[in-house]
N, C-alpha and C positions, 0 to 999 in steps of 0.2 A: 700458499695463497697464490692465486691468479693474477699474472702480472696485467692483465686487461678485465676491466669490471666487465661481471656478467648479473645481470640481472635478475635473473633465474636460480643464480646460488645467491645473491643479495636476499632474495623472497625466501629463498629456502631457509637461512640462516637466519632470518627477522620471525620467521615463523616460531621456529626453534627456542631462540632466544626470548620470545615474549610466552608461550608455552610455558616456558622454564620460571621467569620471572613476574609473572603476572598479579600472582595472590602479593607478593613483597611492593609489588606498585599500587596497587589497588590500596592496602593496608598502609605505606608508609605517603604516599606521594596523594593518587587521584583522590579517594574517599575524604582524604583529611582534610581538604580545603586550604593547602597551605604551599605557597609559594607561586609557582605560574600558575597553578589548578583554581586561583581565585579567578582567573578567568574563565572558568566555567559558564558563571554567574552573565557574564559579558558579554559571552558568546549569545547565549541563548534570549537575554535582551533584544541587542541586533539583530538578531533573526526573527526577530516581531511574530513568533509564535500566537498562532488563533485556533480555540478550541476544535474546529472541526477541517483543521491542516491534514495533510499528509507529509509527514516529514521522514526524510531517508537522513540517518547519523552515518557517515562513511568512516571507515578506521575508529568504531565504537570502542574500539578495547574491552574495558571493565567496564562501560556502560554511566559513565559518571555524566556525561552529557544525556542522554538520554532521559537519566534518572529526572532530571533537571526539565527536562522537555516532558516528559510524560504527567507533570503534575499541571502541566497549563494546559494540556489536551480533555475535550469530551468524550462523551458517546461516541460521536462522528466524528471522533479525530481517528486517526492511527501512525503508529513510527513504526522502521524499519532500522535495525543498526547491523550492519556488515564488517569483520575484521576478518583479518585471514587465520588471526588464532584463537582455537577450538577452547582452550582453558579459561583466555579471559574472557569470551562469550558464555561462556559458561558462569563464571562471577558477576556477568552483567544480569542474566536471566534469574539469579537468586536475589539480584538488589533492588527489582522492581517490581513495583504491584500496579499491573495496568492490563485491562486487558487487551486491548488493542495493541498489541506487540511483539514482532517478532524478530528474532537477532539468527544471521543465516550466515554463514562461514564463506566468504566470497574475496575475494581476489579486485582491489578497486580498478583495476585497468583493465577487468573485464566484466563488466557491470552485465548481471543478466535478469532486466526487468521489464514485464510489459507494461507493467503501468506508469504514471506520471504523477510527480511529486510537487509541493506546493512550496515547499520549503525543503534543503539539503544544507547539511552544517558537518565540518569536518573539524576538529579540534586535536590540531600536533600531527597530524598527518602528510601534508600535502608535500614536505620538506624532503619527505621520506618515501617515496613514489619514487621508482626510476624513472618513468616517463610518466609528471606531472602534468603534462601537455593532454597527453590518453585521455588524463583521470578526469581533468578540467572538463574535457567535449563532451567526453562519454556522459559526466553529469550533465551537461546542459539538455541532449539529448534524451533524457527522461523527465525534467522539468515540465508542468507546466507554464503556459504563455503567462508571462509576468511574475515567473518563478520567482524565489529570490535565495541565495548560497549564502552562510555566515562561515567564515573559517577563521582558523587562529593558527598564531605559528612563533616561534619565538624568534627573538633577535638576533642582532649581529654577535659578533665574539664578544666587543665592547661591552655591548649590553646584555650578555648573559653570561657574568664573568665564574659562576659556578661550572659548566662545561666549561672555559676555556683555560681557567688558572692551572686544572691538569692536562688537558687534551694540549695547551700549546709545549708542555715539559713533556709529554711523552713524545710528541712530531719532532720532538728536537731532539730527544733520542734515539728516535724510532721511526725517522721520517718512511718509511715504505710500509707502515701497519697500517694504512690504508690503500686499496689501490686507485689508481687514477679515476676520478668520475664520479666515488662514491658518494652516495648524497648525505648530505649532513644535515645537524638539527639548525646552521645556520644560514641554507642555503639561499634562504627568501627572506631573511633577517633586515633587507632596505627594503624599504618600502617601493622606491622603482622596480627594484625587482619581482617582486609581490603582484603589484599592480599590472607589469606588461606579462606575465606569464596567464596572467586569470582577463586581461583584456584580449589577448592572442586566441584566448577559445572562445572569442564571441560573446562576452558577456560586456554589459555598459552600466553606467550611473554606481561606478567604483567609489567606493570612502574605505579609507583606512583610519584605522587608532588604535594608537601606541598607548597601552597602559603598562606601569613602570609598578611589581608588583617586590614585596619582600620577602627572603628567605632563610633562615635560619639553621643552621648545618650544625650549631654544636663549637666544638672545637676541631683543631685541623684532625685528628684522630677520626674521628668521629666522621667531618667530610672526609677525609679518605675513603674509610671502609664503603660507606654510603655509596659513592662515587660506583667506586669497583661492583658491587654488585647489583647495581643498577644501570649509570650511564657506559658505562666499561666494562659491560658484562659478557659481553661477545670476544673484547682484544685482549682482555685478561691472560686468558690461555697461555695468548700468544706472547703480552709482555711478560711472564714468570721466565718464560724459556731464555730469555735474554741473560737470564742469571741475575743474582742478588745486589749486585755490583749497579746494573743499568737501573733494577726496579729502586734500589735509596738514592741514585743520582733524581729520579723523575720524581721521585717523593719529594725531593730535602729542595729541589728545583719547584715544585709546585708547593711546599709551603711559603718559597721564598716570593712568588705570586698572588700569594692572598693577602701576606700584609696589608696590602690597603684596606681590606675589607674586616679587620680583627675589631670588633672594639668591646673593651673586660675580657680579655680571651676568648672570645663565642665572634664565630664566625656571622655576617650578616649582608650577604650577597642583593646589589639591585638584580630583579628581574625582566627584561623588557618584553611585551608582547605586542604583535599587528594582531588586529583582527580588522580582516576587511570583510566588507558585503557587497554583493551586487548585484545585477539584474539580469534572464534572459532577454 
């Protein structure tokens, strides 16, 4: 791995990895409506969706948001949804029956659109943008006047102790399995921070809210495996090669983590989410 983050293998390897994992997210996570994905529902509230909108989904994925968005649309509406991977747009295109919609394989920090959108809603993305600054302007820039953006993003470490009960036991044995810079699912987890990165590209009349959703893992076995083939599905690789020795130290160390959260043996994680909105 590259001692200085690059970007470019960041996208290449995100691309990769959601390709690979997309049907197991869509199946276990998006579709099911269970855990931060209740925020679906909250997202697309706040973005006061109106039947004859034009609405751009950035980082669509499997299209869960969308699906969500295309039933409150007309005739005169139309949605656009953009990821950079080809498999989950493809899960998205089978999940929706609407005509007005099309899902196009694009790159969000380089948005190529002539027209202008009335509404844009990004859900679990923005976190995960190397330059979320780009992604911010470039959308304002196709908005139109008195646009409005809903995005969602999950929390701090604190409050999304399913990421952090193994991610803080592998950093402590593995502290260099990330490289400097890399962005994370908690990078915009406070709210200041949230707010001055989406006020920094020009947008006003900012509202954030934190809804605190529940999640249900099973027992630690069970979040384990979960975990690794979805949130850990990229460093995997890399933590087996550390040998058997480092991976039941990060194991026996990250169940010794979730005790707070066991109760009847079944694991049951709070979840925290922002979603803000705002105005061009």
């Amino acid at each position: 791995m590259s001692s200085k983050f690059n970007p470019i293998e960041f996208k290449i390897n995100t691309r990769t990895n959601w390709n690979t994992g997309a049907s197991q997210y869509y199946n276990n996570w998006a579709n099911s409506d269970v855990g931060p994905f209740k925020s679906t529902k909250e997202l697309v509230k706040a973005a006061e969706i109106k039947p004859d909108d034009s609405v751009l989904d950035v980082a669509c994925g499997t299209g869960v948001v969308s699906k969500e968005i295309s039933c409150l649309l007309g005739n005169s509406g139309n949605l656009v949804g953009i990821d950079i991977s080809r498999v989950a747009l493809g899960i998205a295109k089978k999940s929706i029956q609407f005509r007005n919609v099309d899902f196009i394989e694009m790159d969000a920090e380089n948005l190529g659109f002539h027209a202008k959108f009335d509404k844009i809603v990004c859900q679990y993305g923005l976190m995960f943008f190397p330059d979320a600054y780009k992604v911010l302007k470039s959308i304002s820039s196709i908005m139109k006047k008195d646009g409005k953006i809903a995005i969602a993003v999950h929390g701090t470490q604190t409050g999304v102790p399913y990421v952090s009960c193994i991610m803080k036991s592998i950093l402590h044995h593995i502290p260099d399995i990330r490289v400097k810079g890399t962005p994370t699912v908690h990078r915009f987890g406070d709210p200041k921070d949230l707010k001055k990165e989406i006020s920094a590209a020009g947008f006003t009349d900012i509202k954030i809210k934190k809804f605190t959703f529940t999640y249900h893992t099973g027992n630690f076995e069970e979040y384990w495996e979960d975990y690794m083939n979805s949130t850990a599905n990229s460093i995997w690789p890399k933590i087996k090669t550390k040998g058997i020795e480092i991976v039941n130290a990060i194991k026996k160390e990250a169940e010794q983590n979730t005790s707070p959260f066991i109760k009847n043996e079944q694991i049951e994680f709070p979840w925290n989410v922002l979603i803000a909105t705002a105005y061009k």
